[in-house]
N, C-alpha and C positions, 0 to 999 in steps of 0.2 A: 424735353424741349418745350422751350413756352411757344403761346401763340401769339402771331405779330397783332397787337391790336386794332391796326389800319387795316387787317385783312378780315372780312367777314366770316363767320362761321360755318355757312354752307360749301365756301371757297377755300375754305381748308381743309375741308373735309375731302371738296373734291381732288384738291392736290395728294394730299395723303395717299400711301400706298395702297393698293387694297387688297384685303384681309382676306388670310387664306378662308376656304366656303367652309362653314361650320362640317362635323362629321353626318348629322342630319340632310344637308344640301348634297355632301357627296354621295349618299346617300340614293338619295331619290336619282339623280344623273348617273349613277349605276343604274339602276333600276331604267331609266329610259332609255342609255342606250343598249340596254339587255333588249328589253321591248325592242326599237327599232331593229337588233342585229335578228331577231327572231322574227320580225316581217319579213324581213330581207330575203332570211334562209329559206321562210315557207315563199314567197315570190319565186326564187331558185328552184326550188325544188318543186312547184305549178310546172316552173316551165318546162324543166325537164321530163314532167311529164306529158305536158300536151307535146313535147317532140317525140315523146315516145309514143304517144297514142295518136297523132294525127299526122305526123312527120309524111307519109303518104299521100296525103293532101285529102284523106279523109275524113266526115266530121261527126258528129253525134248531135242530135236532135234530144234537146231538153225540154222544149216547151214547143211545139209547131208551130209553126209561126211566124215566135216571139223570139228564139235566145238557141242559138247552138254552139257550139263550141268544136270550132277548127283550127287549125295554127297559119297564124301569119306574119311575115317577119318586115319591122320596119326599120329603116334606117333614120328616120326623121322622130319627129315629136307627134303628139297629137295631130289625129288627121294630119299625117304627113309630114306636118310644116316643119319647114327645114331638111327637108330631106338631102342628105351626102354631107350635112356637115355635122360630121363625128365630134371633131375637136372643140368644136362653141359649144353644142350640146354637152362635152363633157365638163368642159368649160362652167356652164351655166349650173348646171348640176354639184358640181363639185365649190361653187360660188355661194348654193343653195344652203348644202349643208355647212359649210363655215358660218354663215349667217344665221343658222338655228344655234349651233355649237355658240356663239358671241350672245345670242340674245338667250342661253340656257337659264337663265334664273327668272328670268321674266316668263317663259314658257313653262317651268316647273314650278309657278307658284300655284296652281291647281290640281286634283286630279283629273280634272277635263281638260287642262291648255298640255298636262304631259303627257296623258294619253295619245292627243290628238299630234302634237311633236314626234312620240313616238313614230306613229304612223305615216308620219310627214318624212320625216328623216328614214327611217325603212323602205318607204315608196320610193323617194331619190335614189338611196343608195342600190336596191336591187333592180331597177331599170338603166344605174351608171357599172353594174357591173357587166350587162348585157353588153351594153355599149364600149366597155372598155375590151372585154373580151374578144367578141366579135365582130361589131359596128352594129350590128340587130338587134332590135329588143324583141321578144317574143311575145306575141300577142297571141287569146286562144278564143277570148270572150267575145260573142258574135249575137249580137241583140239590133233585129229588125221587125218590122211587122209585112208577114208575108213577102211581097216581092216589090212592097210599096215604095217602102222605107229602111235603109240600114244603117245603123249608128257607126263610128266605125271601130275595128273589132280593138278590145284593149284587154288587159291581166289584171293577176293583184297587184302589182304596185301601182299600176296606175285607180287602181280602186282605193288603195290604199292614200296616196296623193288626196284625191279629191274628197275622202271623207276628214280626213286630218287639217286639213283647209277649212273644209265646213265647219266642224271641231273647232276651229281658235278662231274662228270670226264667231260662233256661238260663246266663247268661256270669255270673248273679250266684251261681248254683246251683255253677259252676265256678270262680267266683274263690276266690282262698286268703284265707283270715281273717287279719284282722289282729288285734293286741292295741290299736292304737288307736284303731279305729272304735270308734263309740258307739251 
């Protein structure tokens, strides 16, 4: 098929179909959603054990203090927010991870930004399986100082979340500028 001369070259490109991802590309997005589906499982399987070890309302003391680990169950997001609405949260979550899945080539051009997507997408999906399950996410992580101060209590995906975040604003903060991003 020739190209229409009147049409510029960038703008043919972008009408053009696009090319299935090299075997290299598939590749790596194996390998990250391996990574994320193994956050996920180890997030699952934290929690099922702080319900078996704390389910009582029992807690263990790790550092006096500073950090113990009890199980708490939230219906909401962070601190709370949003609490009783299941379906926006799953919503938003499930919004989240199609949004990494759409920007997958842009996140896998590092092994910092697909580390960090890993762990992005892992922390999503093992806090939306909580939620889709039971409307609870399990929390067991309980870091305060004395009886001053208490953070509020979270798990691994949401550890997982907030290092993965840190992650791609660090590999975007490291990647080299181009003259053709927009």
């Amino acid at each position: 098929m020739e190209a229409d001369p009147a049409t510029p070259p960038a703008a043919a490109e972008a009408a053009a179909p696009a090319a299935e991802a090299p075997p290299a590309d598939r590749r790596a997005e194996a390998r990250a959603a391996a990574f994320a589906l193994g956050v996920a499982a180890l997030d699952q399987i934290s929690k099922a054990a702080a319900k078996a070890l704390w389910g009582d309302g029992s807690a263990t003391t790790v550092v006096p203090g500073l950090l113990d680990l009890r199980l708490a169950l939230n219906d909401g997001a962070a601190w709370s927010m949003l609490a009783g609405r299941r379906l926006l949260l799953c919503a938003v979550s499930a919004a989240m991870l199609a949004l990494l899945a759409a920007e997958r080539r842009a996140l896998l051009a590092t092994r910092l930004s697909r580390f960090a997507a890993g762990l992005l997408a892992g922390g999503i999906l093992g806090n939306l399986v909580d939620r889709i399950r039971t409307g609870l996410v399990v929390d067991f992580v309980s870091v305060h100082w004395r009886d001053a101060w208490t953070f509020p209590t979270f798990n691994l995906a949401d550890s997982a979340i907030c290092a993965g975040v840190a992650l791609l604003v660090l590999s975007s903060l490291l990647a080299p500028c181009s003259r053709t991003r927009r």
